[in-house]
ChimeraX commands (.cxc) that place a marker at each C-alpha (Angstrom):
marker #1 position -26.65,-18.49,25.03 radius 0.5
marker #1 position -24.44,-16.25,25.88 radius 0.5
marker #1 position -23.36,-12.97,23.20 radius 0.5
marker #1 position -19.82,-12.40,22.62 radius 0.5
marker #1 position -18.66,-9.14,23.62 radius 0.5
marker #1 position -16.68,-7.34,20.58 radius 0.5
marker #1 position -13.67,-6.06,21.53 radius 0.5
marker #1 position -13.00,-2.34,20.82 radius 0.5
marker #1 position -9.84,-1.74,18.85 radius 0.5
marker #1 position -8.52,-4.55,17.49 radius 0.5
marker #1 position -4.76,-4.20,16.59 radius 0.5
marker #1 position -3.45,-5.79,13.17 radius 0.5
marker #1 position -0.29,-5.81,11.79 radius 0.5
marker #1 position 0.83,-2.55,12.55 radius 0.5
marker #1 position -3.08,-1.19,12.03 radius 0.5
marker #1 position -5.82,-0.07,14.72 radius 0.5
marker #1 position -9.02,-1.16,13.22 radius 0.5
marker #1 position -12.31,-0.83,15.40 radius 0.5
marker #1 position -14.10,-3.90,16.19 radius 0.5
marker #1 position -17.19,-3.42,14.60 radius 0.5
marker #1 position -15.79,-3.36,10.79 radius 0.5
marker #1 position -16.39,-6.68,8.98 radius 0.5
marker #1 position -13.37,-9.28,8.24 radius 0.5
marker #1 position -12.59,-8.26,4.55 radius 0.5
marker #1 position -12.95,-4.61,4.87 radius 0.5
marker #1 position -10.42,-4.75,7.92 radius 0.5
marker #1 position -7.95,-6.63,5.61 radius 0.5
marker #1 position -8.20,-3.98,3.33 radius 0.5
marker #1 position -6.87,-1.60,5.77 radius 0.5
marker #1 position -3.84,-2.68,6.48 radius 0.5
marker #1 position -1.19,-1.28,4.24 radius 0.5
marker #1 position -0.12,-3.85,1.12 radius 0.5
marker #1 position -3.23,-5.85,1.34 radius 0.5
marker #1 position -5.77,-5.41,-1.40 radius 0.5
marker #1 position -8.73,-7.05,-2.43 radius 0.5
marker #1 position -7.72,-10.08,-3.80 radius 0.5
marker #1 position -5.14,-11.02,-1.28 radius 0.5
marker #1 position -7.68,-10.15,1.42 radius 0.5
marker #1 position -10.10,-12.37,-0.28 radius 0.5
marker #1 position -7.32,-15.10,-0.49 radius 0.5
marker #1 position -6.69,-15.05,3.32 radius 0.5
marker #1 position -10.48,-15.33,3.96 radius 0.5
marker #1 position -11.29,-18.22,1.90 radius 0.5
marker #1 position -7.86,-19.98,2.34 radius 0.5
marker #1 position -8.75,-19.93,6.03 radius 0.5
marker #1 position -12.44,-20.29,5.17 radius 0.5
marker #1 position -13.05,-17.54,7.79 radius 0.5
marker #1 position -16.22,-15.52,7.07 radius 0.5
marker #1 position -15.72,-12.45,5.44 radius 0.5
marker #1 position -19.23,-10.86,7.06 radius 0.5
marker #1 position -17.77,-11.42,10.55 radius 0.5
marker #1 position -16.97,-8.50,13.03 radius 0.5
marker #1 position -13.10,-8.49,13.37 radius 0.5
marker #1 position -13.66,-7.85,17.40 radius 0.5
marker #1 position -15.35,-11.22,18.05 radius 0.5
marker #1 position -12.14,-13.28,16.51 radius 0.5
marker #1 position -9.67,-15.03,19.10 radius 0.5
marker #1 position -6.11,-13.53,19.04 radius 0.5
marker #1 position -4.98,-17.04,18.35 radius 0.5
marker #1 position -6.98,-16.15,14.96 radius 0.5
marker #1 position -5.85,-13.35,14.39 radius 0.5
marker #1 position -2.33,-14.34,14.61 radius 0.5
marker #1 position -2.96,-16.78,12.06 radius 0.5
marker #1 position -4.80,-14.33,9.68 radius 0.5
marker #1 position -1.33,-12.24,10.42 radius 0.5
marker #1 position 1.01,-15.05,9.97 radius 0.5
marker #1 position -0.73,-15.67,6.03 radius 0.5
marker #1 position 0.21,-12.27,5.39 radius 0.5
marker #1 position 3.31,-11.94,6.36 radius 0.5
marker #1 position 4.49,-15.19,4.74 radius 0.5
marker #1 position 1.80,-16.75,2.13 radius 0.5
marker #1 position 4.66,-18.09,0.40 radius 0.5
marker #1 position 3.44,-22.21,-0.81 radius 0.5
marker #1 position 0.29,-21.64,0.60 radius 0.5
marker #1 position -1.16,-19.08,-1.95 radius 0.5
marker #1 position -0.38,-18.30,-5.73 radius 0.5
marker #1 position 2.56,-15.72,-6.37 radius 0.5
marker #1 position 0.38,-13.67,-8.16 radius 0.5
marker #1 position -1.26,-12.27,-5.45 radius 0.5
marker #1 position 1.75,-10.97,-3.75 radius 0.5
marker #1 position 3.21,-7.16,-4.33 radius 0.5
marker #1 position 6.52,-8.07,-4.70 radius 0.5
marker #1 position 7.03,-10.89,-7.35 radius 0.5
marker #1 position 10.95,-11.48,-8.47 radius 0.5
marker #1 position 12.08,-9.04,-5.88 radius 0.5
marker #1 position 15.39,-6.98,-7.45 radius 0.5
marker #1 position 17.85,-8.18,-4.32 radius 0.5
marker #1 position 17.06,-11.60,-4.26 radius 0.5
marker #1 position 14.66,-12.73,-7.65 radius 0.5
marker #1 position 12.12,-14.70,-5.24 radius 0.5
marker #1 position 8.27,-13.96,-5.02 radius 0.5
marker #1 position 7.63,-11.97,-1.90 radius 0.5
marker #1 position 4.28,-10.12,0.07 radius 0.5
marker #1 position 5.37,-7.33,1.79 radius 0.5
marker #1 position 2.70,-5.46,3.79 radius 0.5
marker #1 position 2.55,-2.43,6.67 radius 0.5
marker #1 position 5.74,-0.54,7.49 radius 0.5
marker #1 position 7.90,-3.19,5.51 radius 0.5
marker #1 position 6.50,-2.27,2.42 radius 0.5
marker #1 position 6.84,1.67,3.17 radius 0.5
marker #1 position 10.26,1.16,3.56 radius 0.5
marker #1 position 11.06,-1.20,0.93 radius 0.5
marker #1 position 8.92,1.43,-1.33 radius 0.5
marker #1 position 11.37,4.43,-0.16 radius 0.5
marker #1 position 14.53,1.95,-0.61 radius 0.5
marker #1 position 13.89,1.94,-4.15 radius 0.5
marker #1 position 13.38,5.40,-5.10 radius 0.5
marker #1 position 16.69,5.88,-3.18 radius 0.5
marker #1 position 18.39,3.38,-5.24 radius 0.5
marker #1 position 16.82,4.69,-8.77 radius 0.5
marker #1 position 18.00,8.11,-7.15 radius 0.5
marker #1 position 21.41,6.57,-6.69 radius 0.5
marker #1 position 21.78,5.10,-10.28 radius 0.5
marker #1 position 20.31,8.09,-11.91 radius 0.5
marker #1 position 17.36,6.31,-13.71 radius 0.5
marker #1 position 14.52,8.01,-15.74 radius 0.5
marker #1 position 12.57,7.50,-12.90 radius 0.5
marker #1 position 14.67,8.57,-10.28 radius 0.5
marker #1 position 15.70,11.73,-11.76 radius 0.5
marker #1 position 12.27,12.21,-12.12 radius 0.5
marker #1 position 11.50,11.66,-8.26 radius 0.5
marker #1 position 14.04,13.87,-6.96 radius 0.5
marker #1 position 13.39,17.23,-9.65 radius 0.5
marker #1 position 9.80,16.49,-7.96 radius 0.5
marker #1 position 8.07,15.90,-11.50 radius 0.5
marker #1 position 5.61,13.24,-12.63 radius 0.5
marker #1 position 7.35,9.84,-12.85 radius 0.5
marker #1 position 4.91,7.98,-15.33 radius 0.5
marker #1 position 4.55,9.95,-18.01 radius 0.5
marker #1 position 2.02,12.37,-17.53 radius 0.5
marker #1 position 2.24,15.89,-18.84 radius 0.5
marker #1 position 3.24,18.89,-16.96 radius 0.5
marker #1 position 2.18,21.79,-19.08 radius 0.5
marker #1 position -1.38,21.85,-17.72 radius 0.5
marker #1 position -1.13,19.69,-14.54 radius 0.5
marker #1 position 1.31,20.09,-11.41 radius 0.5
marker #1 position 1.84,23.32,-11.31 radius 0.5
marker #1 position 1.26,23.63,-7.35 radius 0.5
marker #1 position 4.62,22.82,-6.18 radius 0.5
marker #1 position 5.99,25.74,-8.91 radius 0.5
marker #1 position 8.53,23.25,-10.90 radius 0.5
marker #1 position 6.17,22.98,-14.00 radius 0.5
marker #1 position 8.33,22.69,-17.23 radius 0.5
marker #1 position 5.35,23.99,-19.36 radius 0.5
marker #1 position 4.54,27.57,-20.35 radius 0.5
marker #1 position 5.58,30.25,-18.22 radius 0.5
marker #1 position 3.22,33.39,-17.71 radius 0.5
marker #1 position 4.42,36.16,-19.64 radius 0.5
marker #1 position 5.26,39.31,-17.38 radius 0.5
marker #1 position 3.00,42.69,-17.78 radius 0.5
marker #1 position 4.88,44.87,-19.70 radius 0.5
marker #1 position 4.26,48.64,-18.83 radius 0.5
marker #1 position 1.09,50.33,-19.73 radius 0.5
marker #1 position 1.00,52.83,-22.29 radius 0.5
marker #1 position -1.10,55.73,-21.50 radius 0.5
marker link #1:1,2 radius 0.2
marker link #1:2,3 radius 0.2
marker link #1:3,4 radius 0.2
marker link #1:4,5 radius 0.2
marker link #1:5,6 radius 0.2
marker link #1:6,7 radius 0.2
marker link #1:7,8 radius 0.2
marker link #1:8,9 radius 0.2
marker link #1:9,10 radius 0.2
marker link #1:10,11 radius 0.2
marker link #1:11,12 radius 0.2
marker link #1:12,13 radius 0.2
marker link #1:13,14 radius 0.2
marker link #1:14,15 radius 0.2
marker link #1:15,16 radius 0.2
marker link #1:16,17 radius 0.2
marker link #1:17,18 radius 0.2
marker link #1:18,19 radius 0.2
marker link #1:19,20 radius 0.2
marker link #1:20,21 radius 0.2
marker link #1:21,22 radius 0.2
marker link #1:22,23 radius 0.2
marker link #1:23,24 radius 0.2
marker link #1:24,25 radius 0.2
marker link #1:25,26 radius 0.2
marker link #1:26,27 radius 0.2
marker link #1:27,28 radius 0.2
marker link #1:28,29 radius 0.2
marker link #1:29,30 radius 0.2
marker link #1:30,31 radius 0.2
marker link #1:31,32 radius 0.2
marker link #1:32,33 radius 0.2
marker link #1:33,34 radius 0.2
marker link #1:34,35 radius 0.2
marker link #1:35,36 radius 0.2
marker link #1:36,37 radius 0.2
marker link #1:37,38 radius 0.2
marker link #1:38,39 radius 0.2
marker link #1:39,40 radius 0.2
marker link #1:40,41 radius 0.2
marker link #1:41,42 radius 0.2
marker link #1:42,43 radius 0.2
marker link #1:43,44 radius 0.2
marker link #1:44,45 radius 0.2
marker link #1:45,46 radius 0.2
marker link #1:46,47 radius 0.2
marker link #1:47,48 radius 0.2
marker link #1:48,49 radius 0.2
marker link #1:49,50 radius 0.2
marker link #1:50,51 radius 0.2
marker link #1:51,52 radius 0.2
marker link #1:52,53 radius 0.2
marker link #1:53,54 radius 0.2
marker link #1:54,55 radius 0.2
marker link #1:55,56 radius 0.2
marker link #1:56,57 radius 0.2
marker link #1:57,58 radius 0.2
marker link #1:58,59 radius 0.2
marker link #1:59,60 radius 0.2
marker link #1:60,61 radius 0.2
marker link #1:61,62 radius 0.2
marker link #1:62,63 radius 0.2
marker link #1:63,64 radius 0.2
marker link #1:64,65 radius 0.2
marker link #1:65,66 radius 0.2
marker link #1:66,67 radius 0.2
marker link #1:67,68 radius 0.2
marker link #1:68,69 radius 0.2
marker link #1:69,70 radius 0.2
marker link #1:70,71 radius 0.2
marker link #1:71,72 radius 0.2
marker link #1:72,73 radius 0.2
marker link #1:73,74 radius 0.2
marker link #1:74,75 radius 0.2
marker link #1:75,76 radius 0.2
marker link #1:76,77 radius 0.2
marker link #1:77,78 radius 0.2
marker link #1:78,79 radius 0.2
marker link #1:79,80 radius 0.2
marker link #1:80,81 radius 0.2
marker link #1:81,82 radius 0.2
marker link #1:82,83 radius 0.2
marker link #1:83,84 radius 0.2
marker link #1:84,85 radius 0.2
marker link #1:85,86 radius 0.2
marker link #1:86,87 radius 0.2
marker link #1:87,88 radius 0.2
marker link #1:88,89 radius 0.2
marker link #1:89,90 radius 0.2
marker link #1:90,91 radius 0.2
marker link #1:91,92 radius 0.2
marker link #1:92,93 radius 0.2
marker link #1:93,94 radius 0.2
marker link #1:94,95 radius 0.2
marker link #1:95,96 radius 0.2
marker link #1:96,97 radius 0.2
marker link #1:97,98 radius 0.2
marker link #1:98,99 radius 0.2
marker link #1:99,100 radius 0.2
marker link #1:100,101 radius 0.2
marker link #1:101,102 radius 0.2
marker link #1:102,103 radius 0.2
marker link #1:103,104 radius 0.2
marker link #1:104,105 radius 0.2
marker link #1:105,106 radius 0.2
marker link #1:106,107 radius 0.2
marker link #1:107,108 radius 0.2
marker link #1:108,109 radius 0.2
marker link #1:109,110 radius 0.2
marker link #1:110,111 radius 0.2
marker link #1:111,112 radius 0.2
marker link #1:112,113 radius 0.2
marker link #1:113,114 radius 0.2
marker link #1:114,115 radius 0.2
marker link #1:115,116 radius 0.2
marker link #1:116,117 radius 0.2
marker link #1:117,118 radius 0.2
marker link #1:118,119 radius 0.2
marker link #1:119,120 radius 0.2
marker link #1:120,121 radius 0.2
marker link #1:121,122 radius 0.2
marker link #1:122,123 radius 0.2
marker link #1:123,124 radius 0.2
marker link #1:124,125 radius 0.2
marker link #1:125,126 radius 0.2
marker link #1:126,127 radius 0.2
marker link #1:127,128 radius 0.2
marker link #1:128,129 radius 0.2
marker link #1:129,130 radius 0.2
marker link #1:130,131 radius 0.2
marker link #1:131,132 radius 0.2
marker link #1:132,133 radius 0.2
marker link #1:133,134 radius 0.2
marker link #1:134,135 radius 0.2
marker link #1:135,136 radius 0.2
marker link #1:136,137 radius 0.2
marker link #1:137,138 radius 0.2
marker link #1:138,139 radius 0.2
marker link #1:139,140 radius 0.2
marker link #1:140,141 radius 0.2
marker link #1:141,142 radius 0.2
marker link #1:142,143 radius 0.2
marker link #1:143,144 radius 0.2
marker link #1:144,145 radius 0.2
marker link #1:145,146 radius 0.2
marker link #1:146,147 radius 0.2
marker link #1:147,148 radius 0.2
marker link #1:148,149 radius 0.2
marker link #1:149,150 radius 0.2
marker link #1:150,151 radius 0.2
marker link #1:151,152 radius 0.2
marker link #1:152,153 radius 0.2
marker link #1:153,154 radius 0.2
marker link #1:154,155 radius 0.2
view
């Protein structure tokens, strides 16, 4: 029998992902796709999980990418990232670029109606509760103690 060659770089939504990394660790790469929805895709489309992502067909892969993209009715909302979306209350999966600028779009808009969280954001200050008198203190915004100035020595 003939071996099948693996291809090189394999490109997937939006990702470059080398052909020698397994099925389910490629998934993971791509931005918005986690373990369980990567796990979902596999056995949905009982691909195996073990296999090199350079020996699949690009008729595969565009299957793998159209699950992704739109897994609405085929797999439970509770795997996607963006269940009763604020525009339009449906269950959505959002993954790659989308989801970086869907991510942006709503700190702009918690910006814009001057939440907790978006004045947080834009003063550049923790936005889920941590403290600040001990921690971020590299950007110089901490609201903690301040370091008392030297006063002049006494001699």
């Amino acid at each position: 029998m003939a071996e099948e060659k693996i291809k090189g770089i394999i490109r997937l939504m939006d990702k470059d992902i080398e052909g020698n990394t397994k099925l389910l660790k490629s998934l993971l790469m791509v931005y918005g796709v986690k373990f369980s929805m990567a796990n979902a895709v596999c056995n949905y489309l009982n691909l195996d999980k073990g296999k090199k992502i350079g020996l699949f067909l690009p008729d595969e892969l565009k299957t793998i990418e159209d699950l992704i993209k739109h897994p609405e009715n085929k797999l439970p909302s509770w795997l996607f990232n963006r269940r009763k979306d604020p525009e339009t209350g449906d269950d959505k999966h959002i993954a790659s670029n989308d989801l970086k600028m869907r991510k942006e779009f709503d700190i702009k808009f918690m910006r814009k109606i001057k939440s907790y969280k978006g004045i947080r954001h834009s003063m550049g200050q923790p936005v889920r509760g941590q403290r600040t008198r001990a921690h971020f203190r590299k950007s110089g915004k901490s609201l903690g103690v301040t370091k008392k100035s030297v006063a002049g020595k006494k001699t």
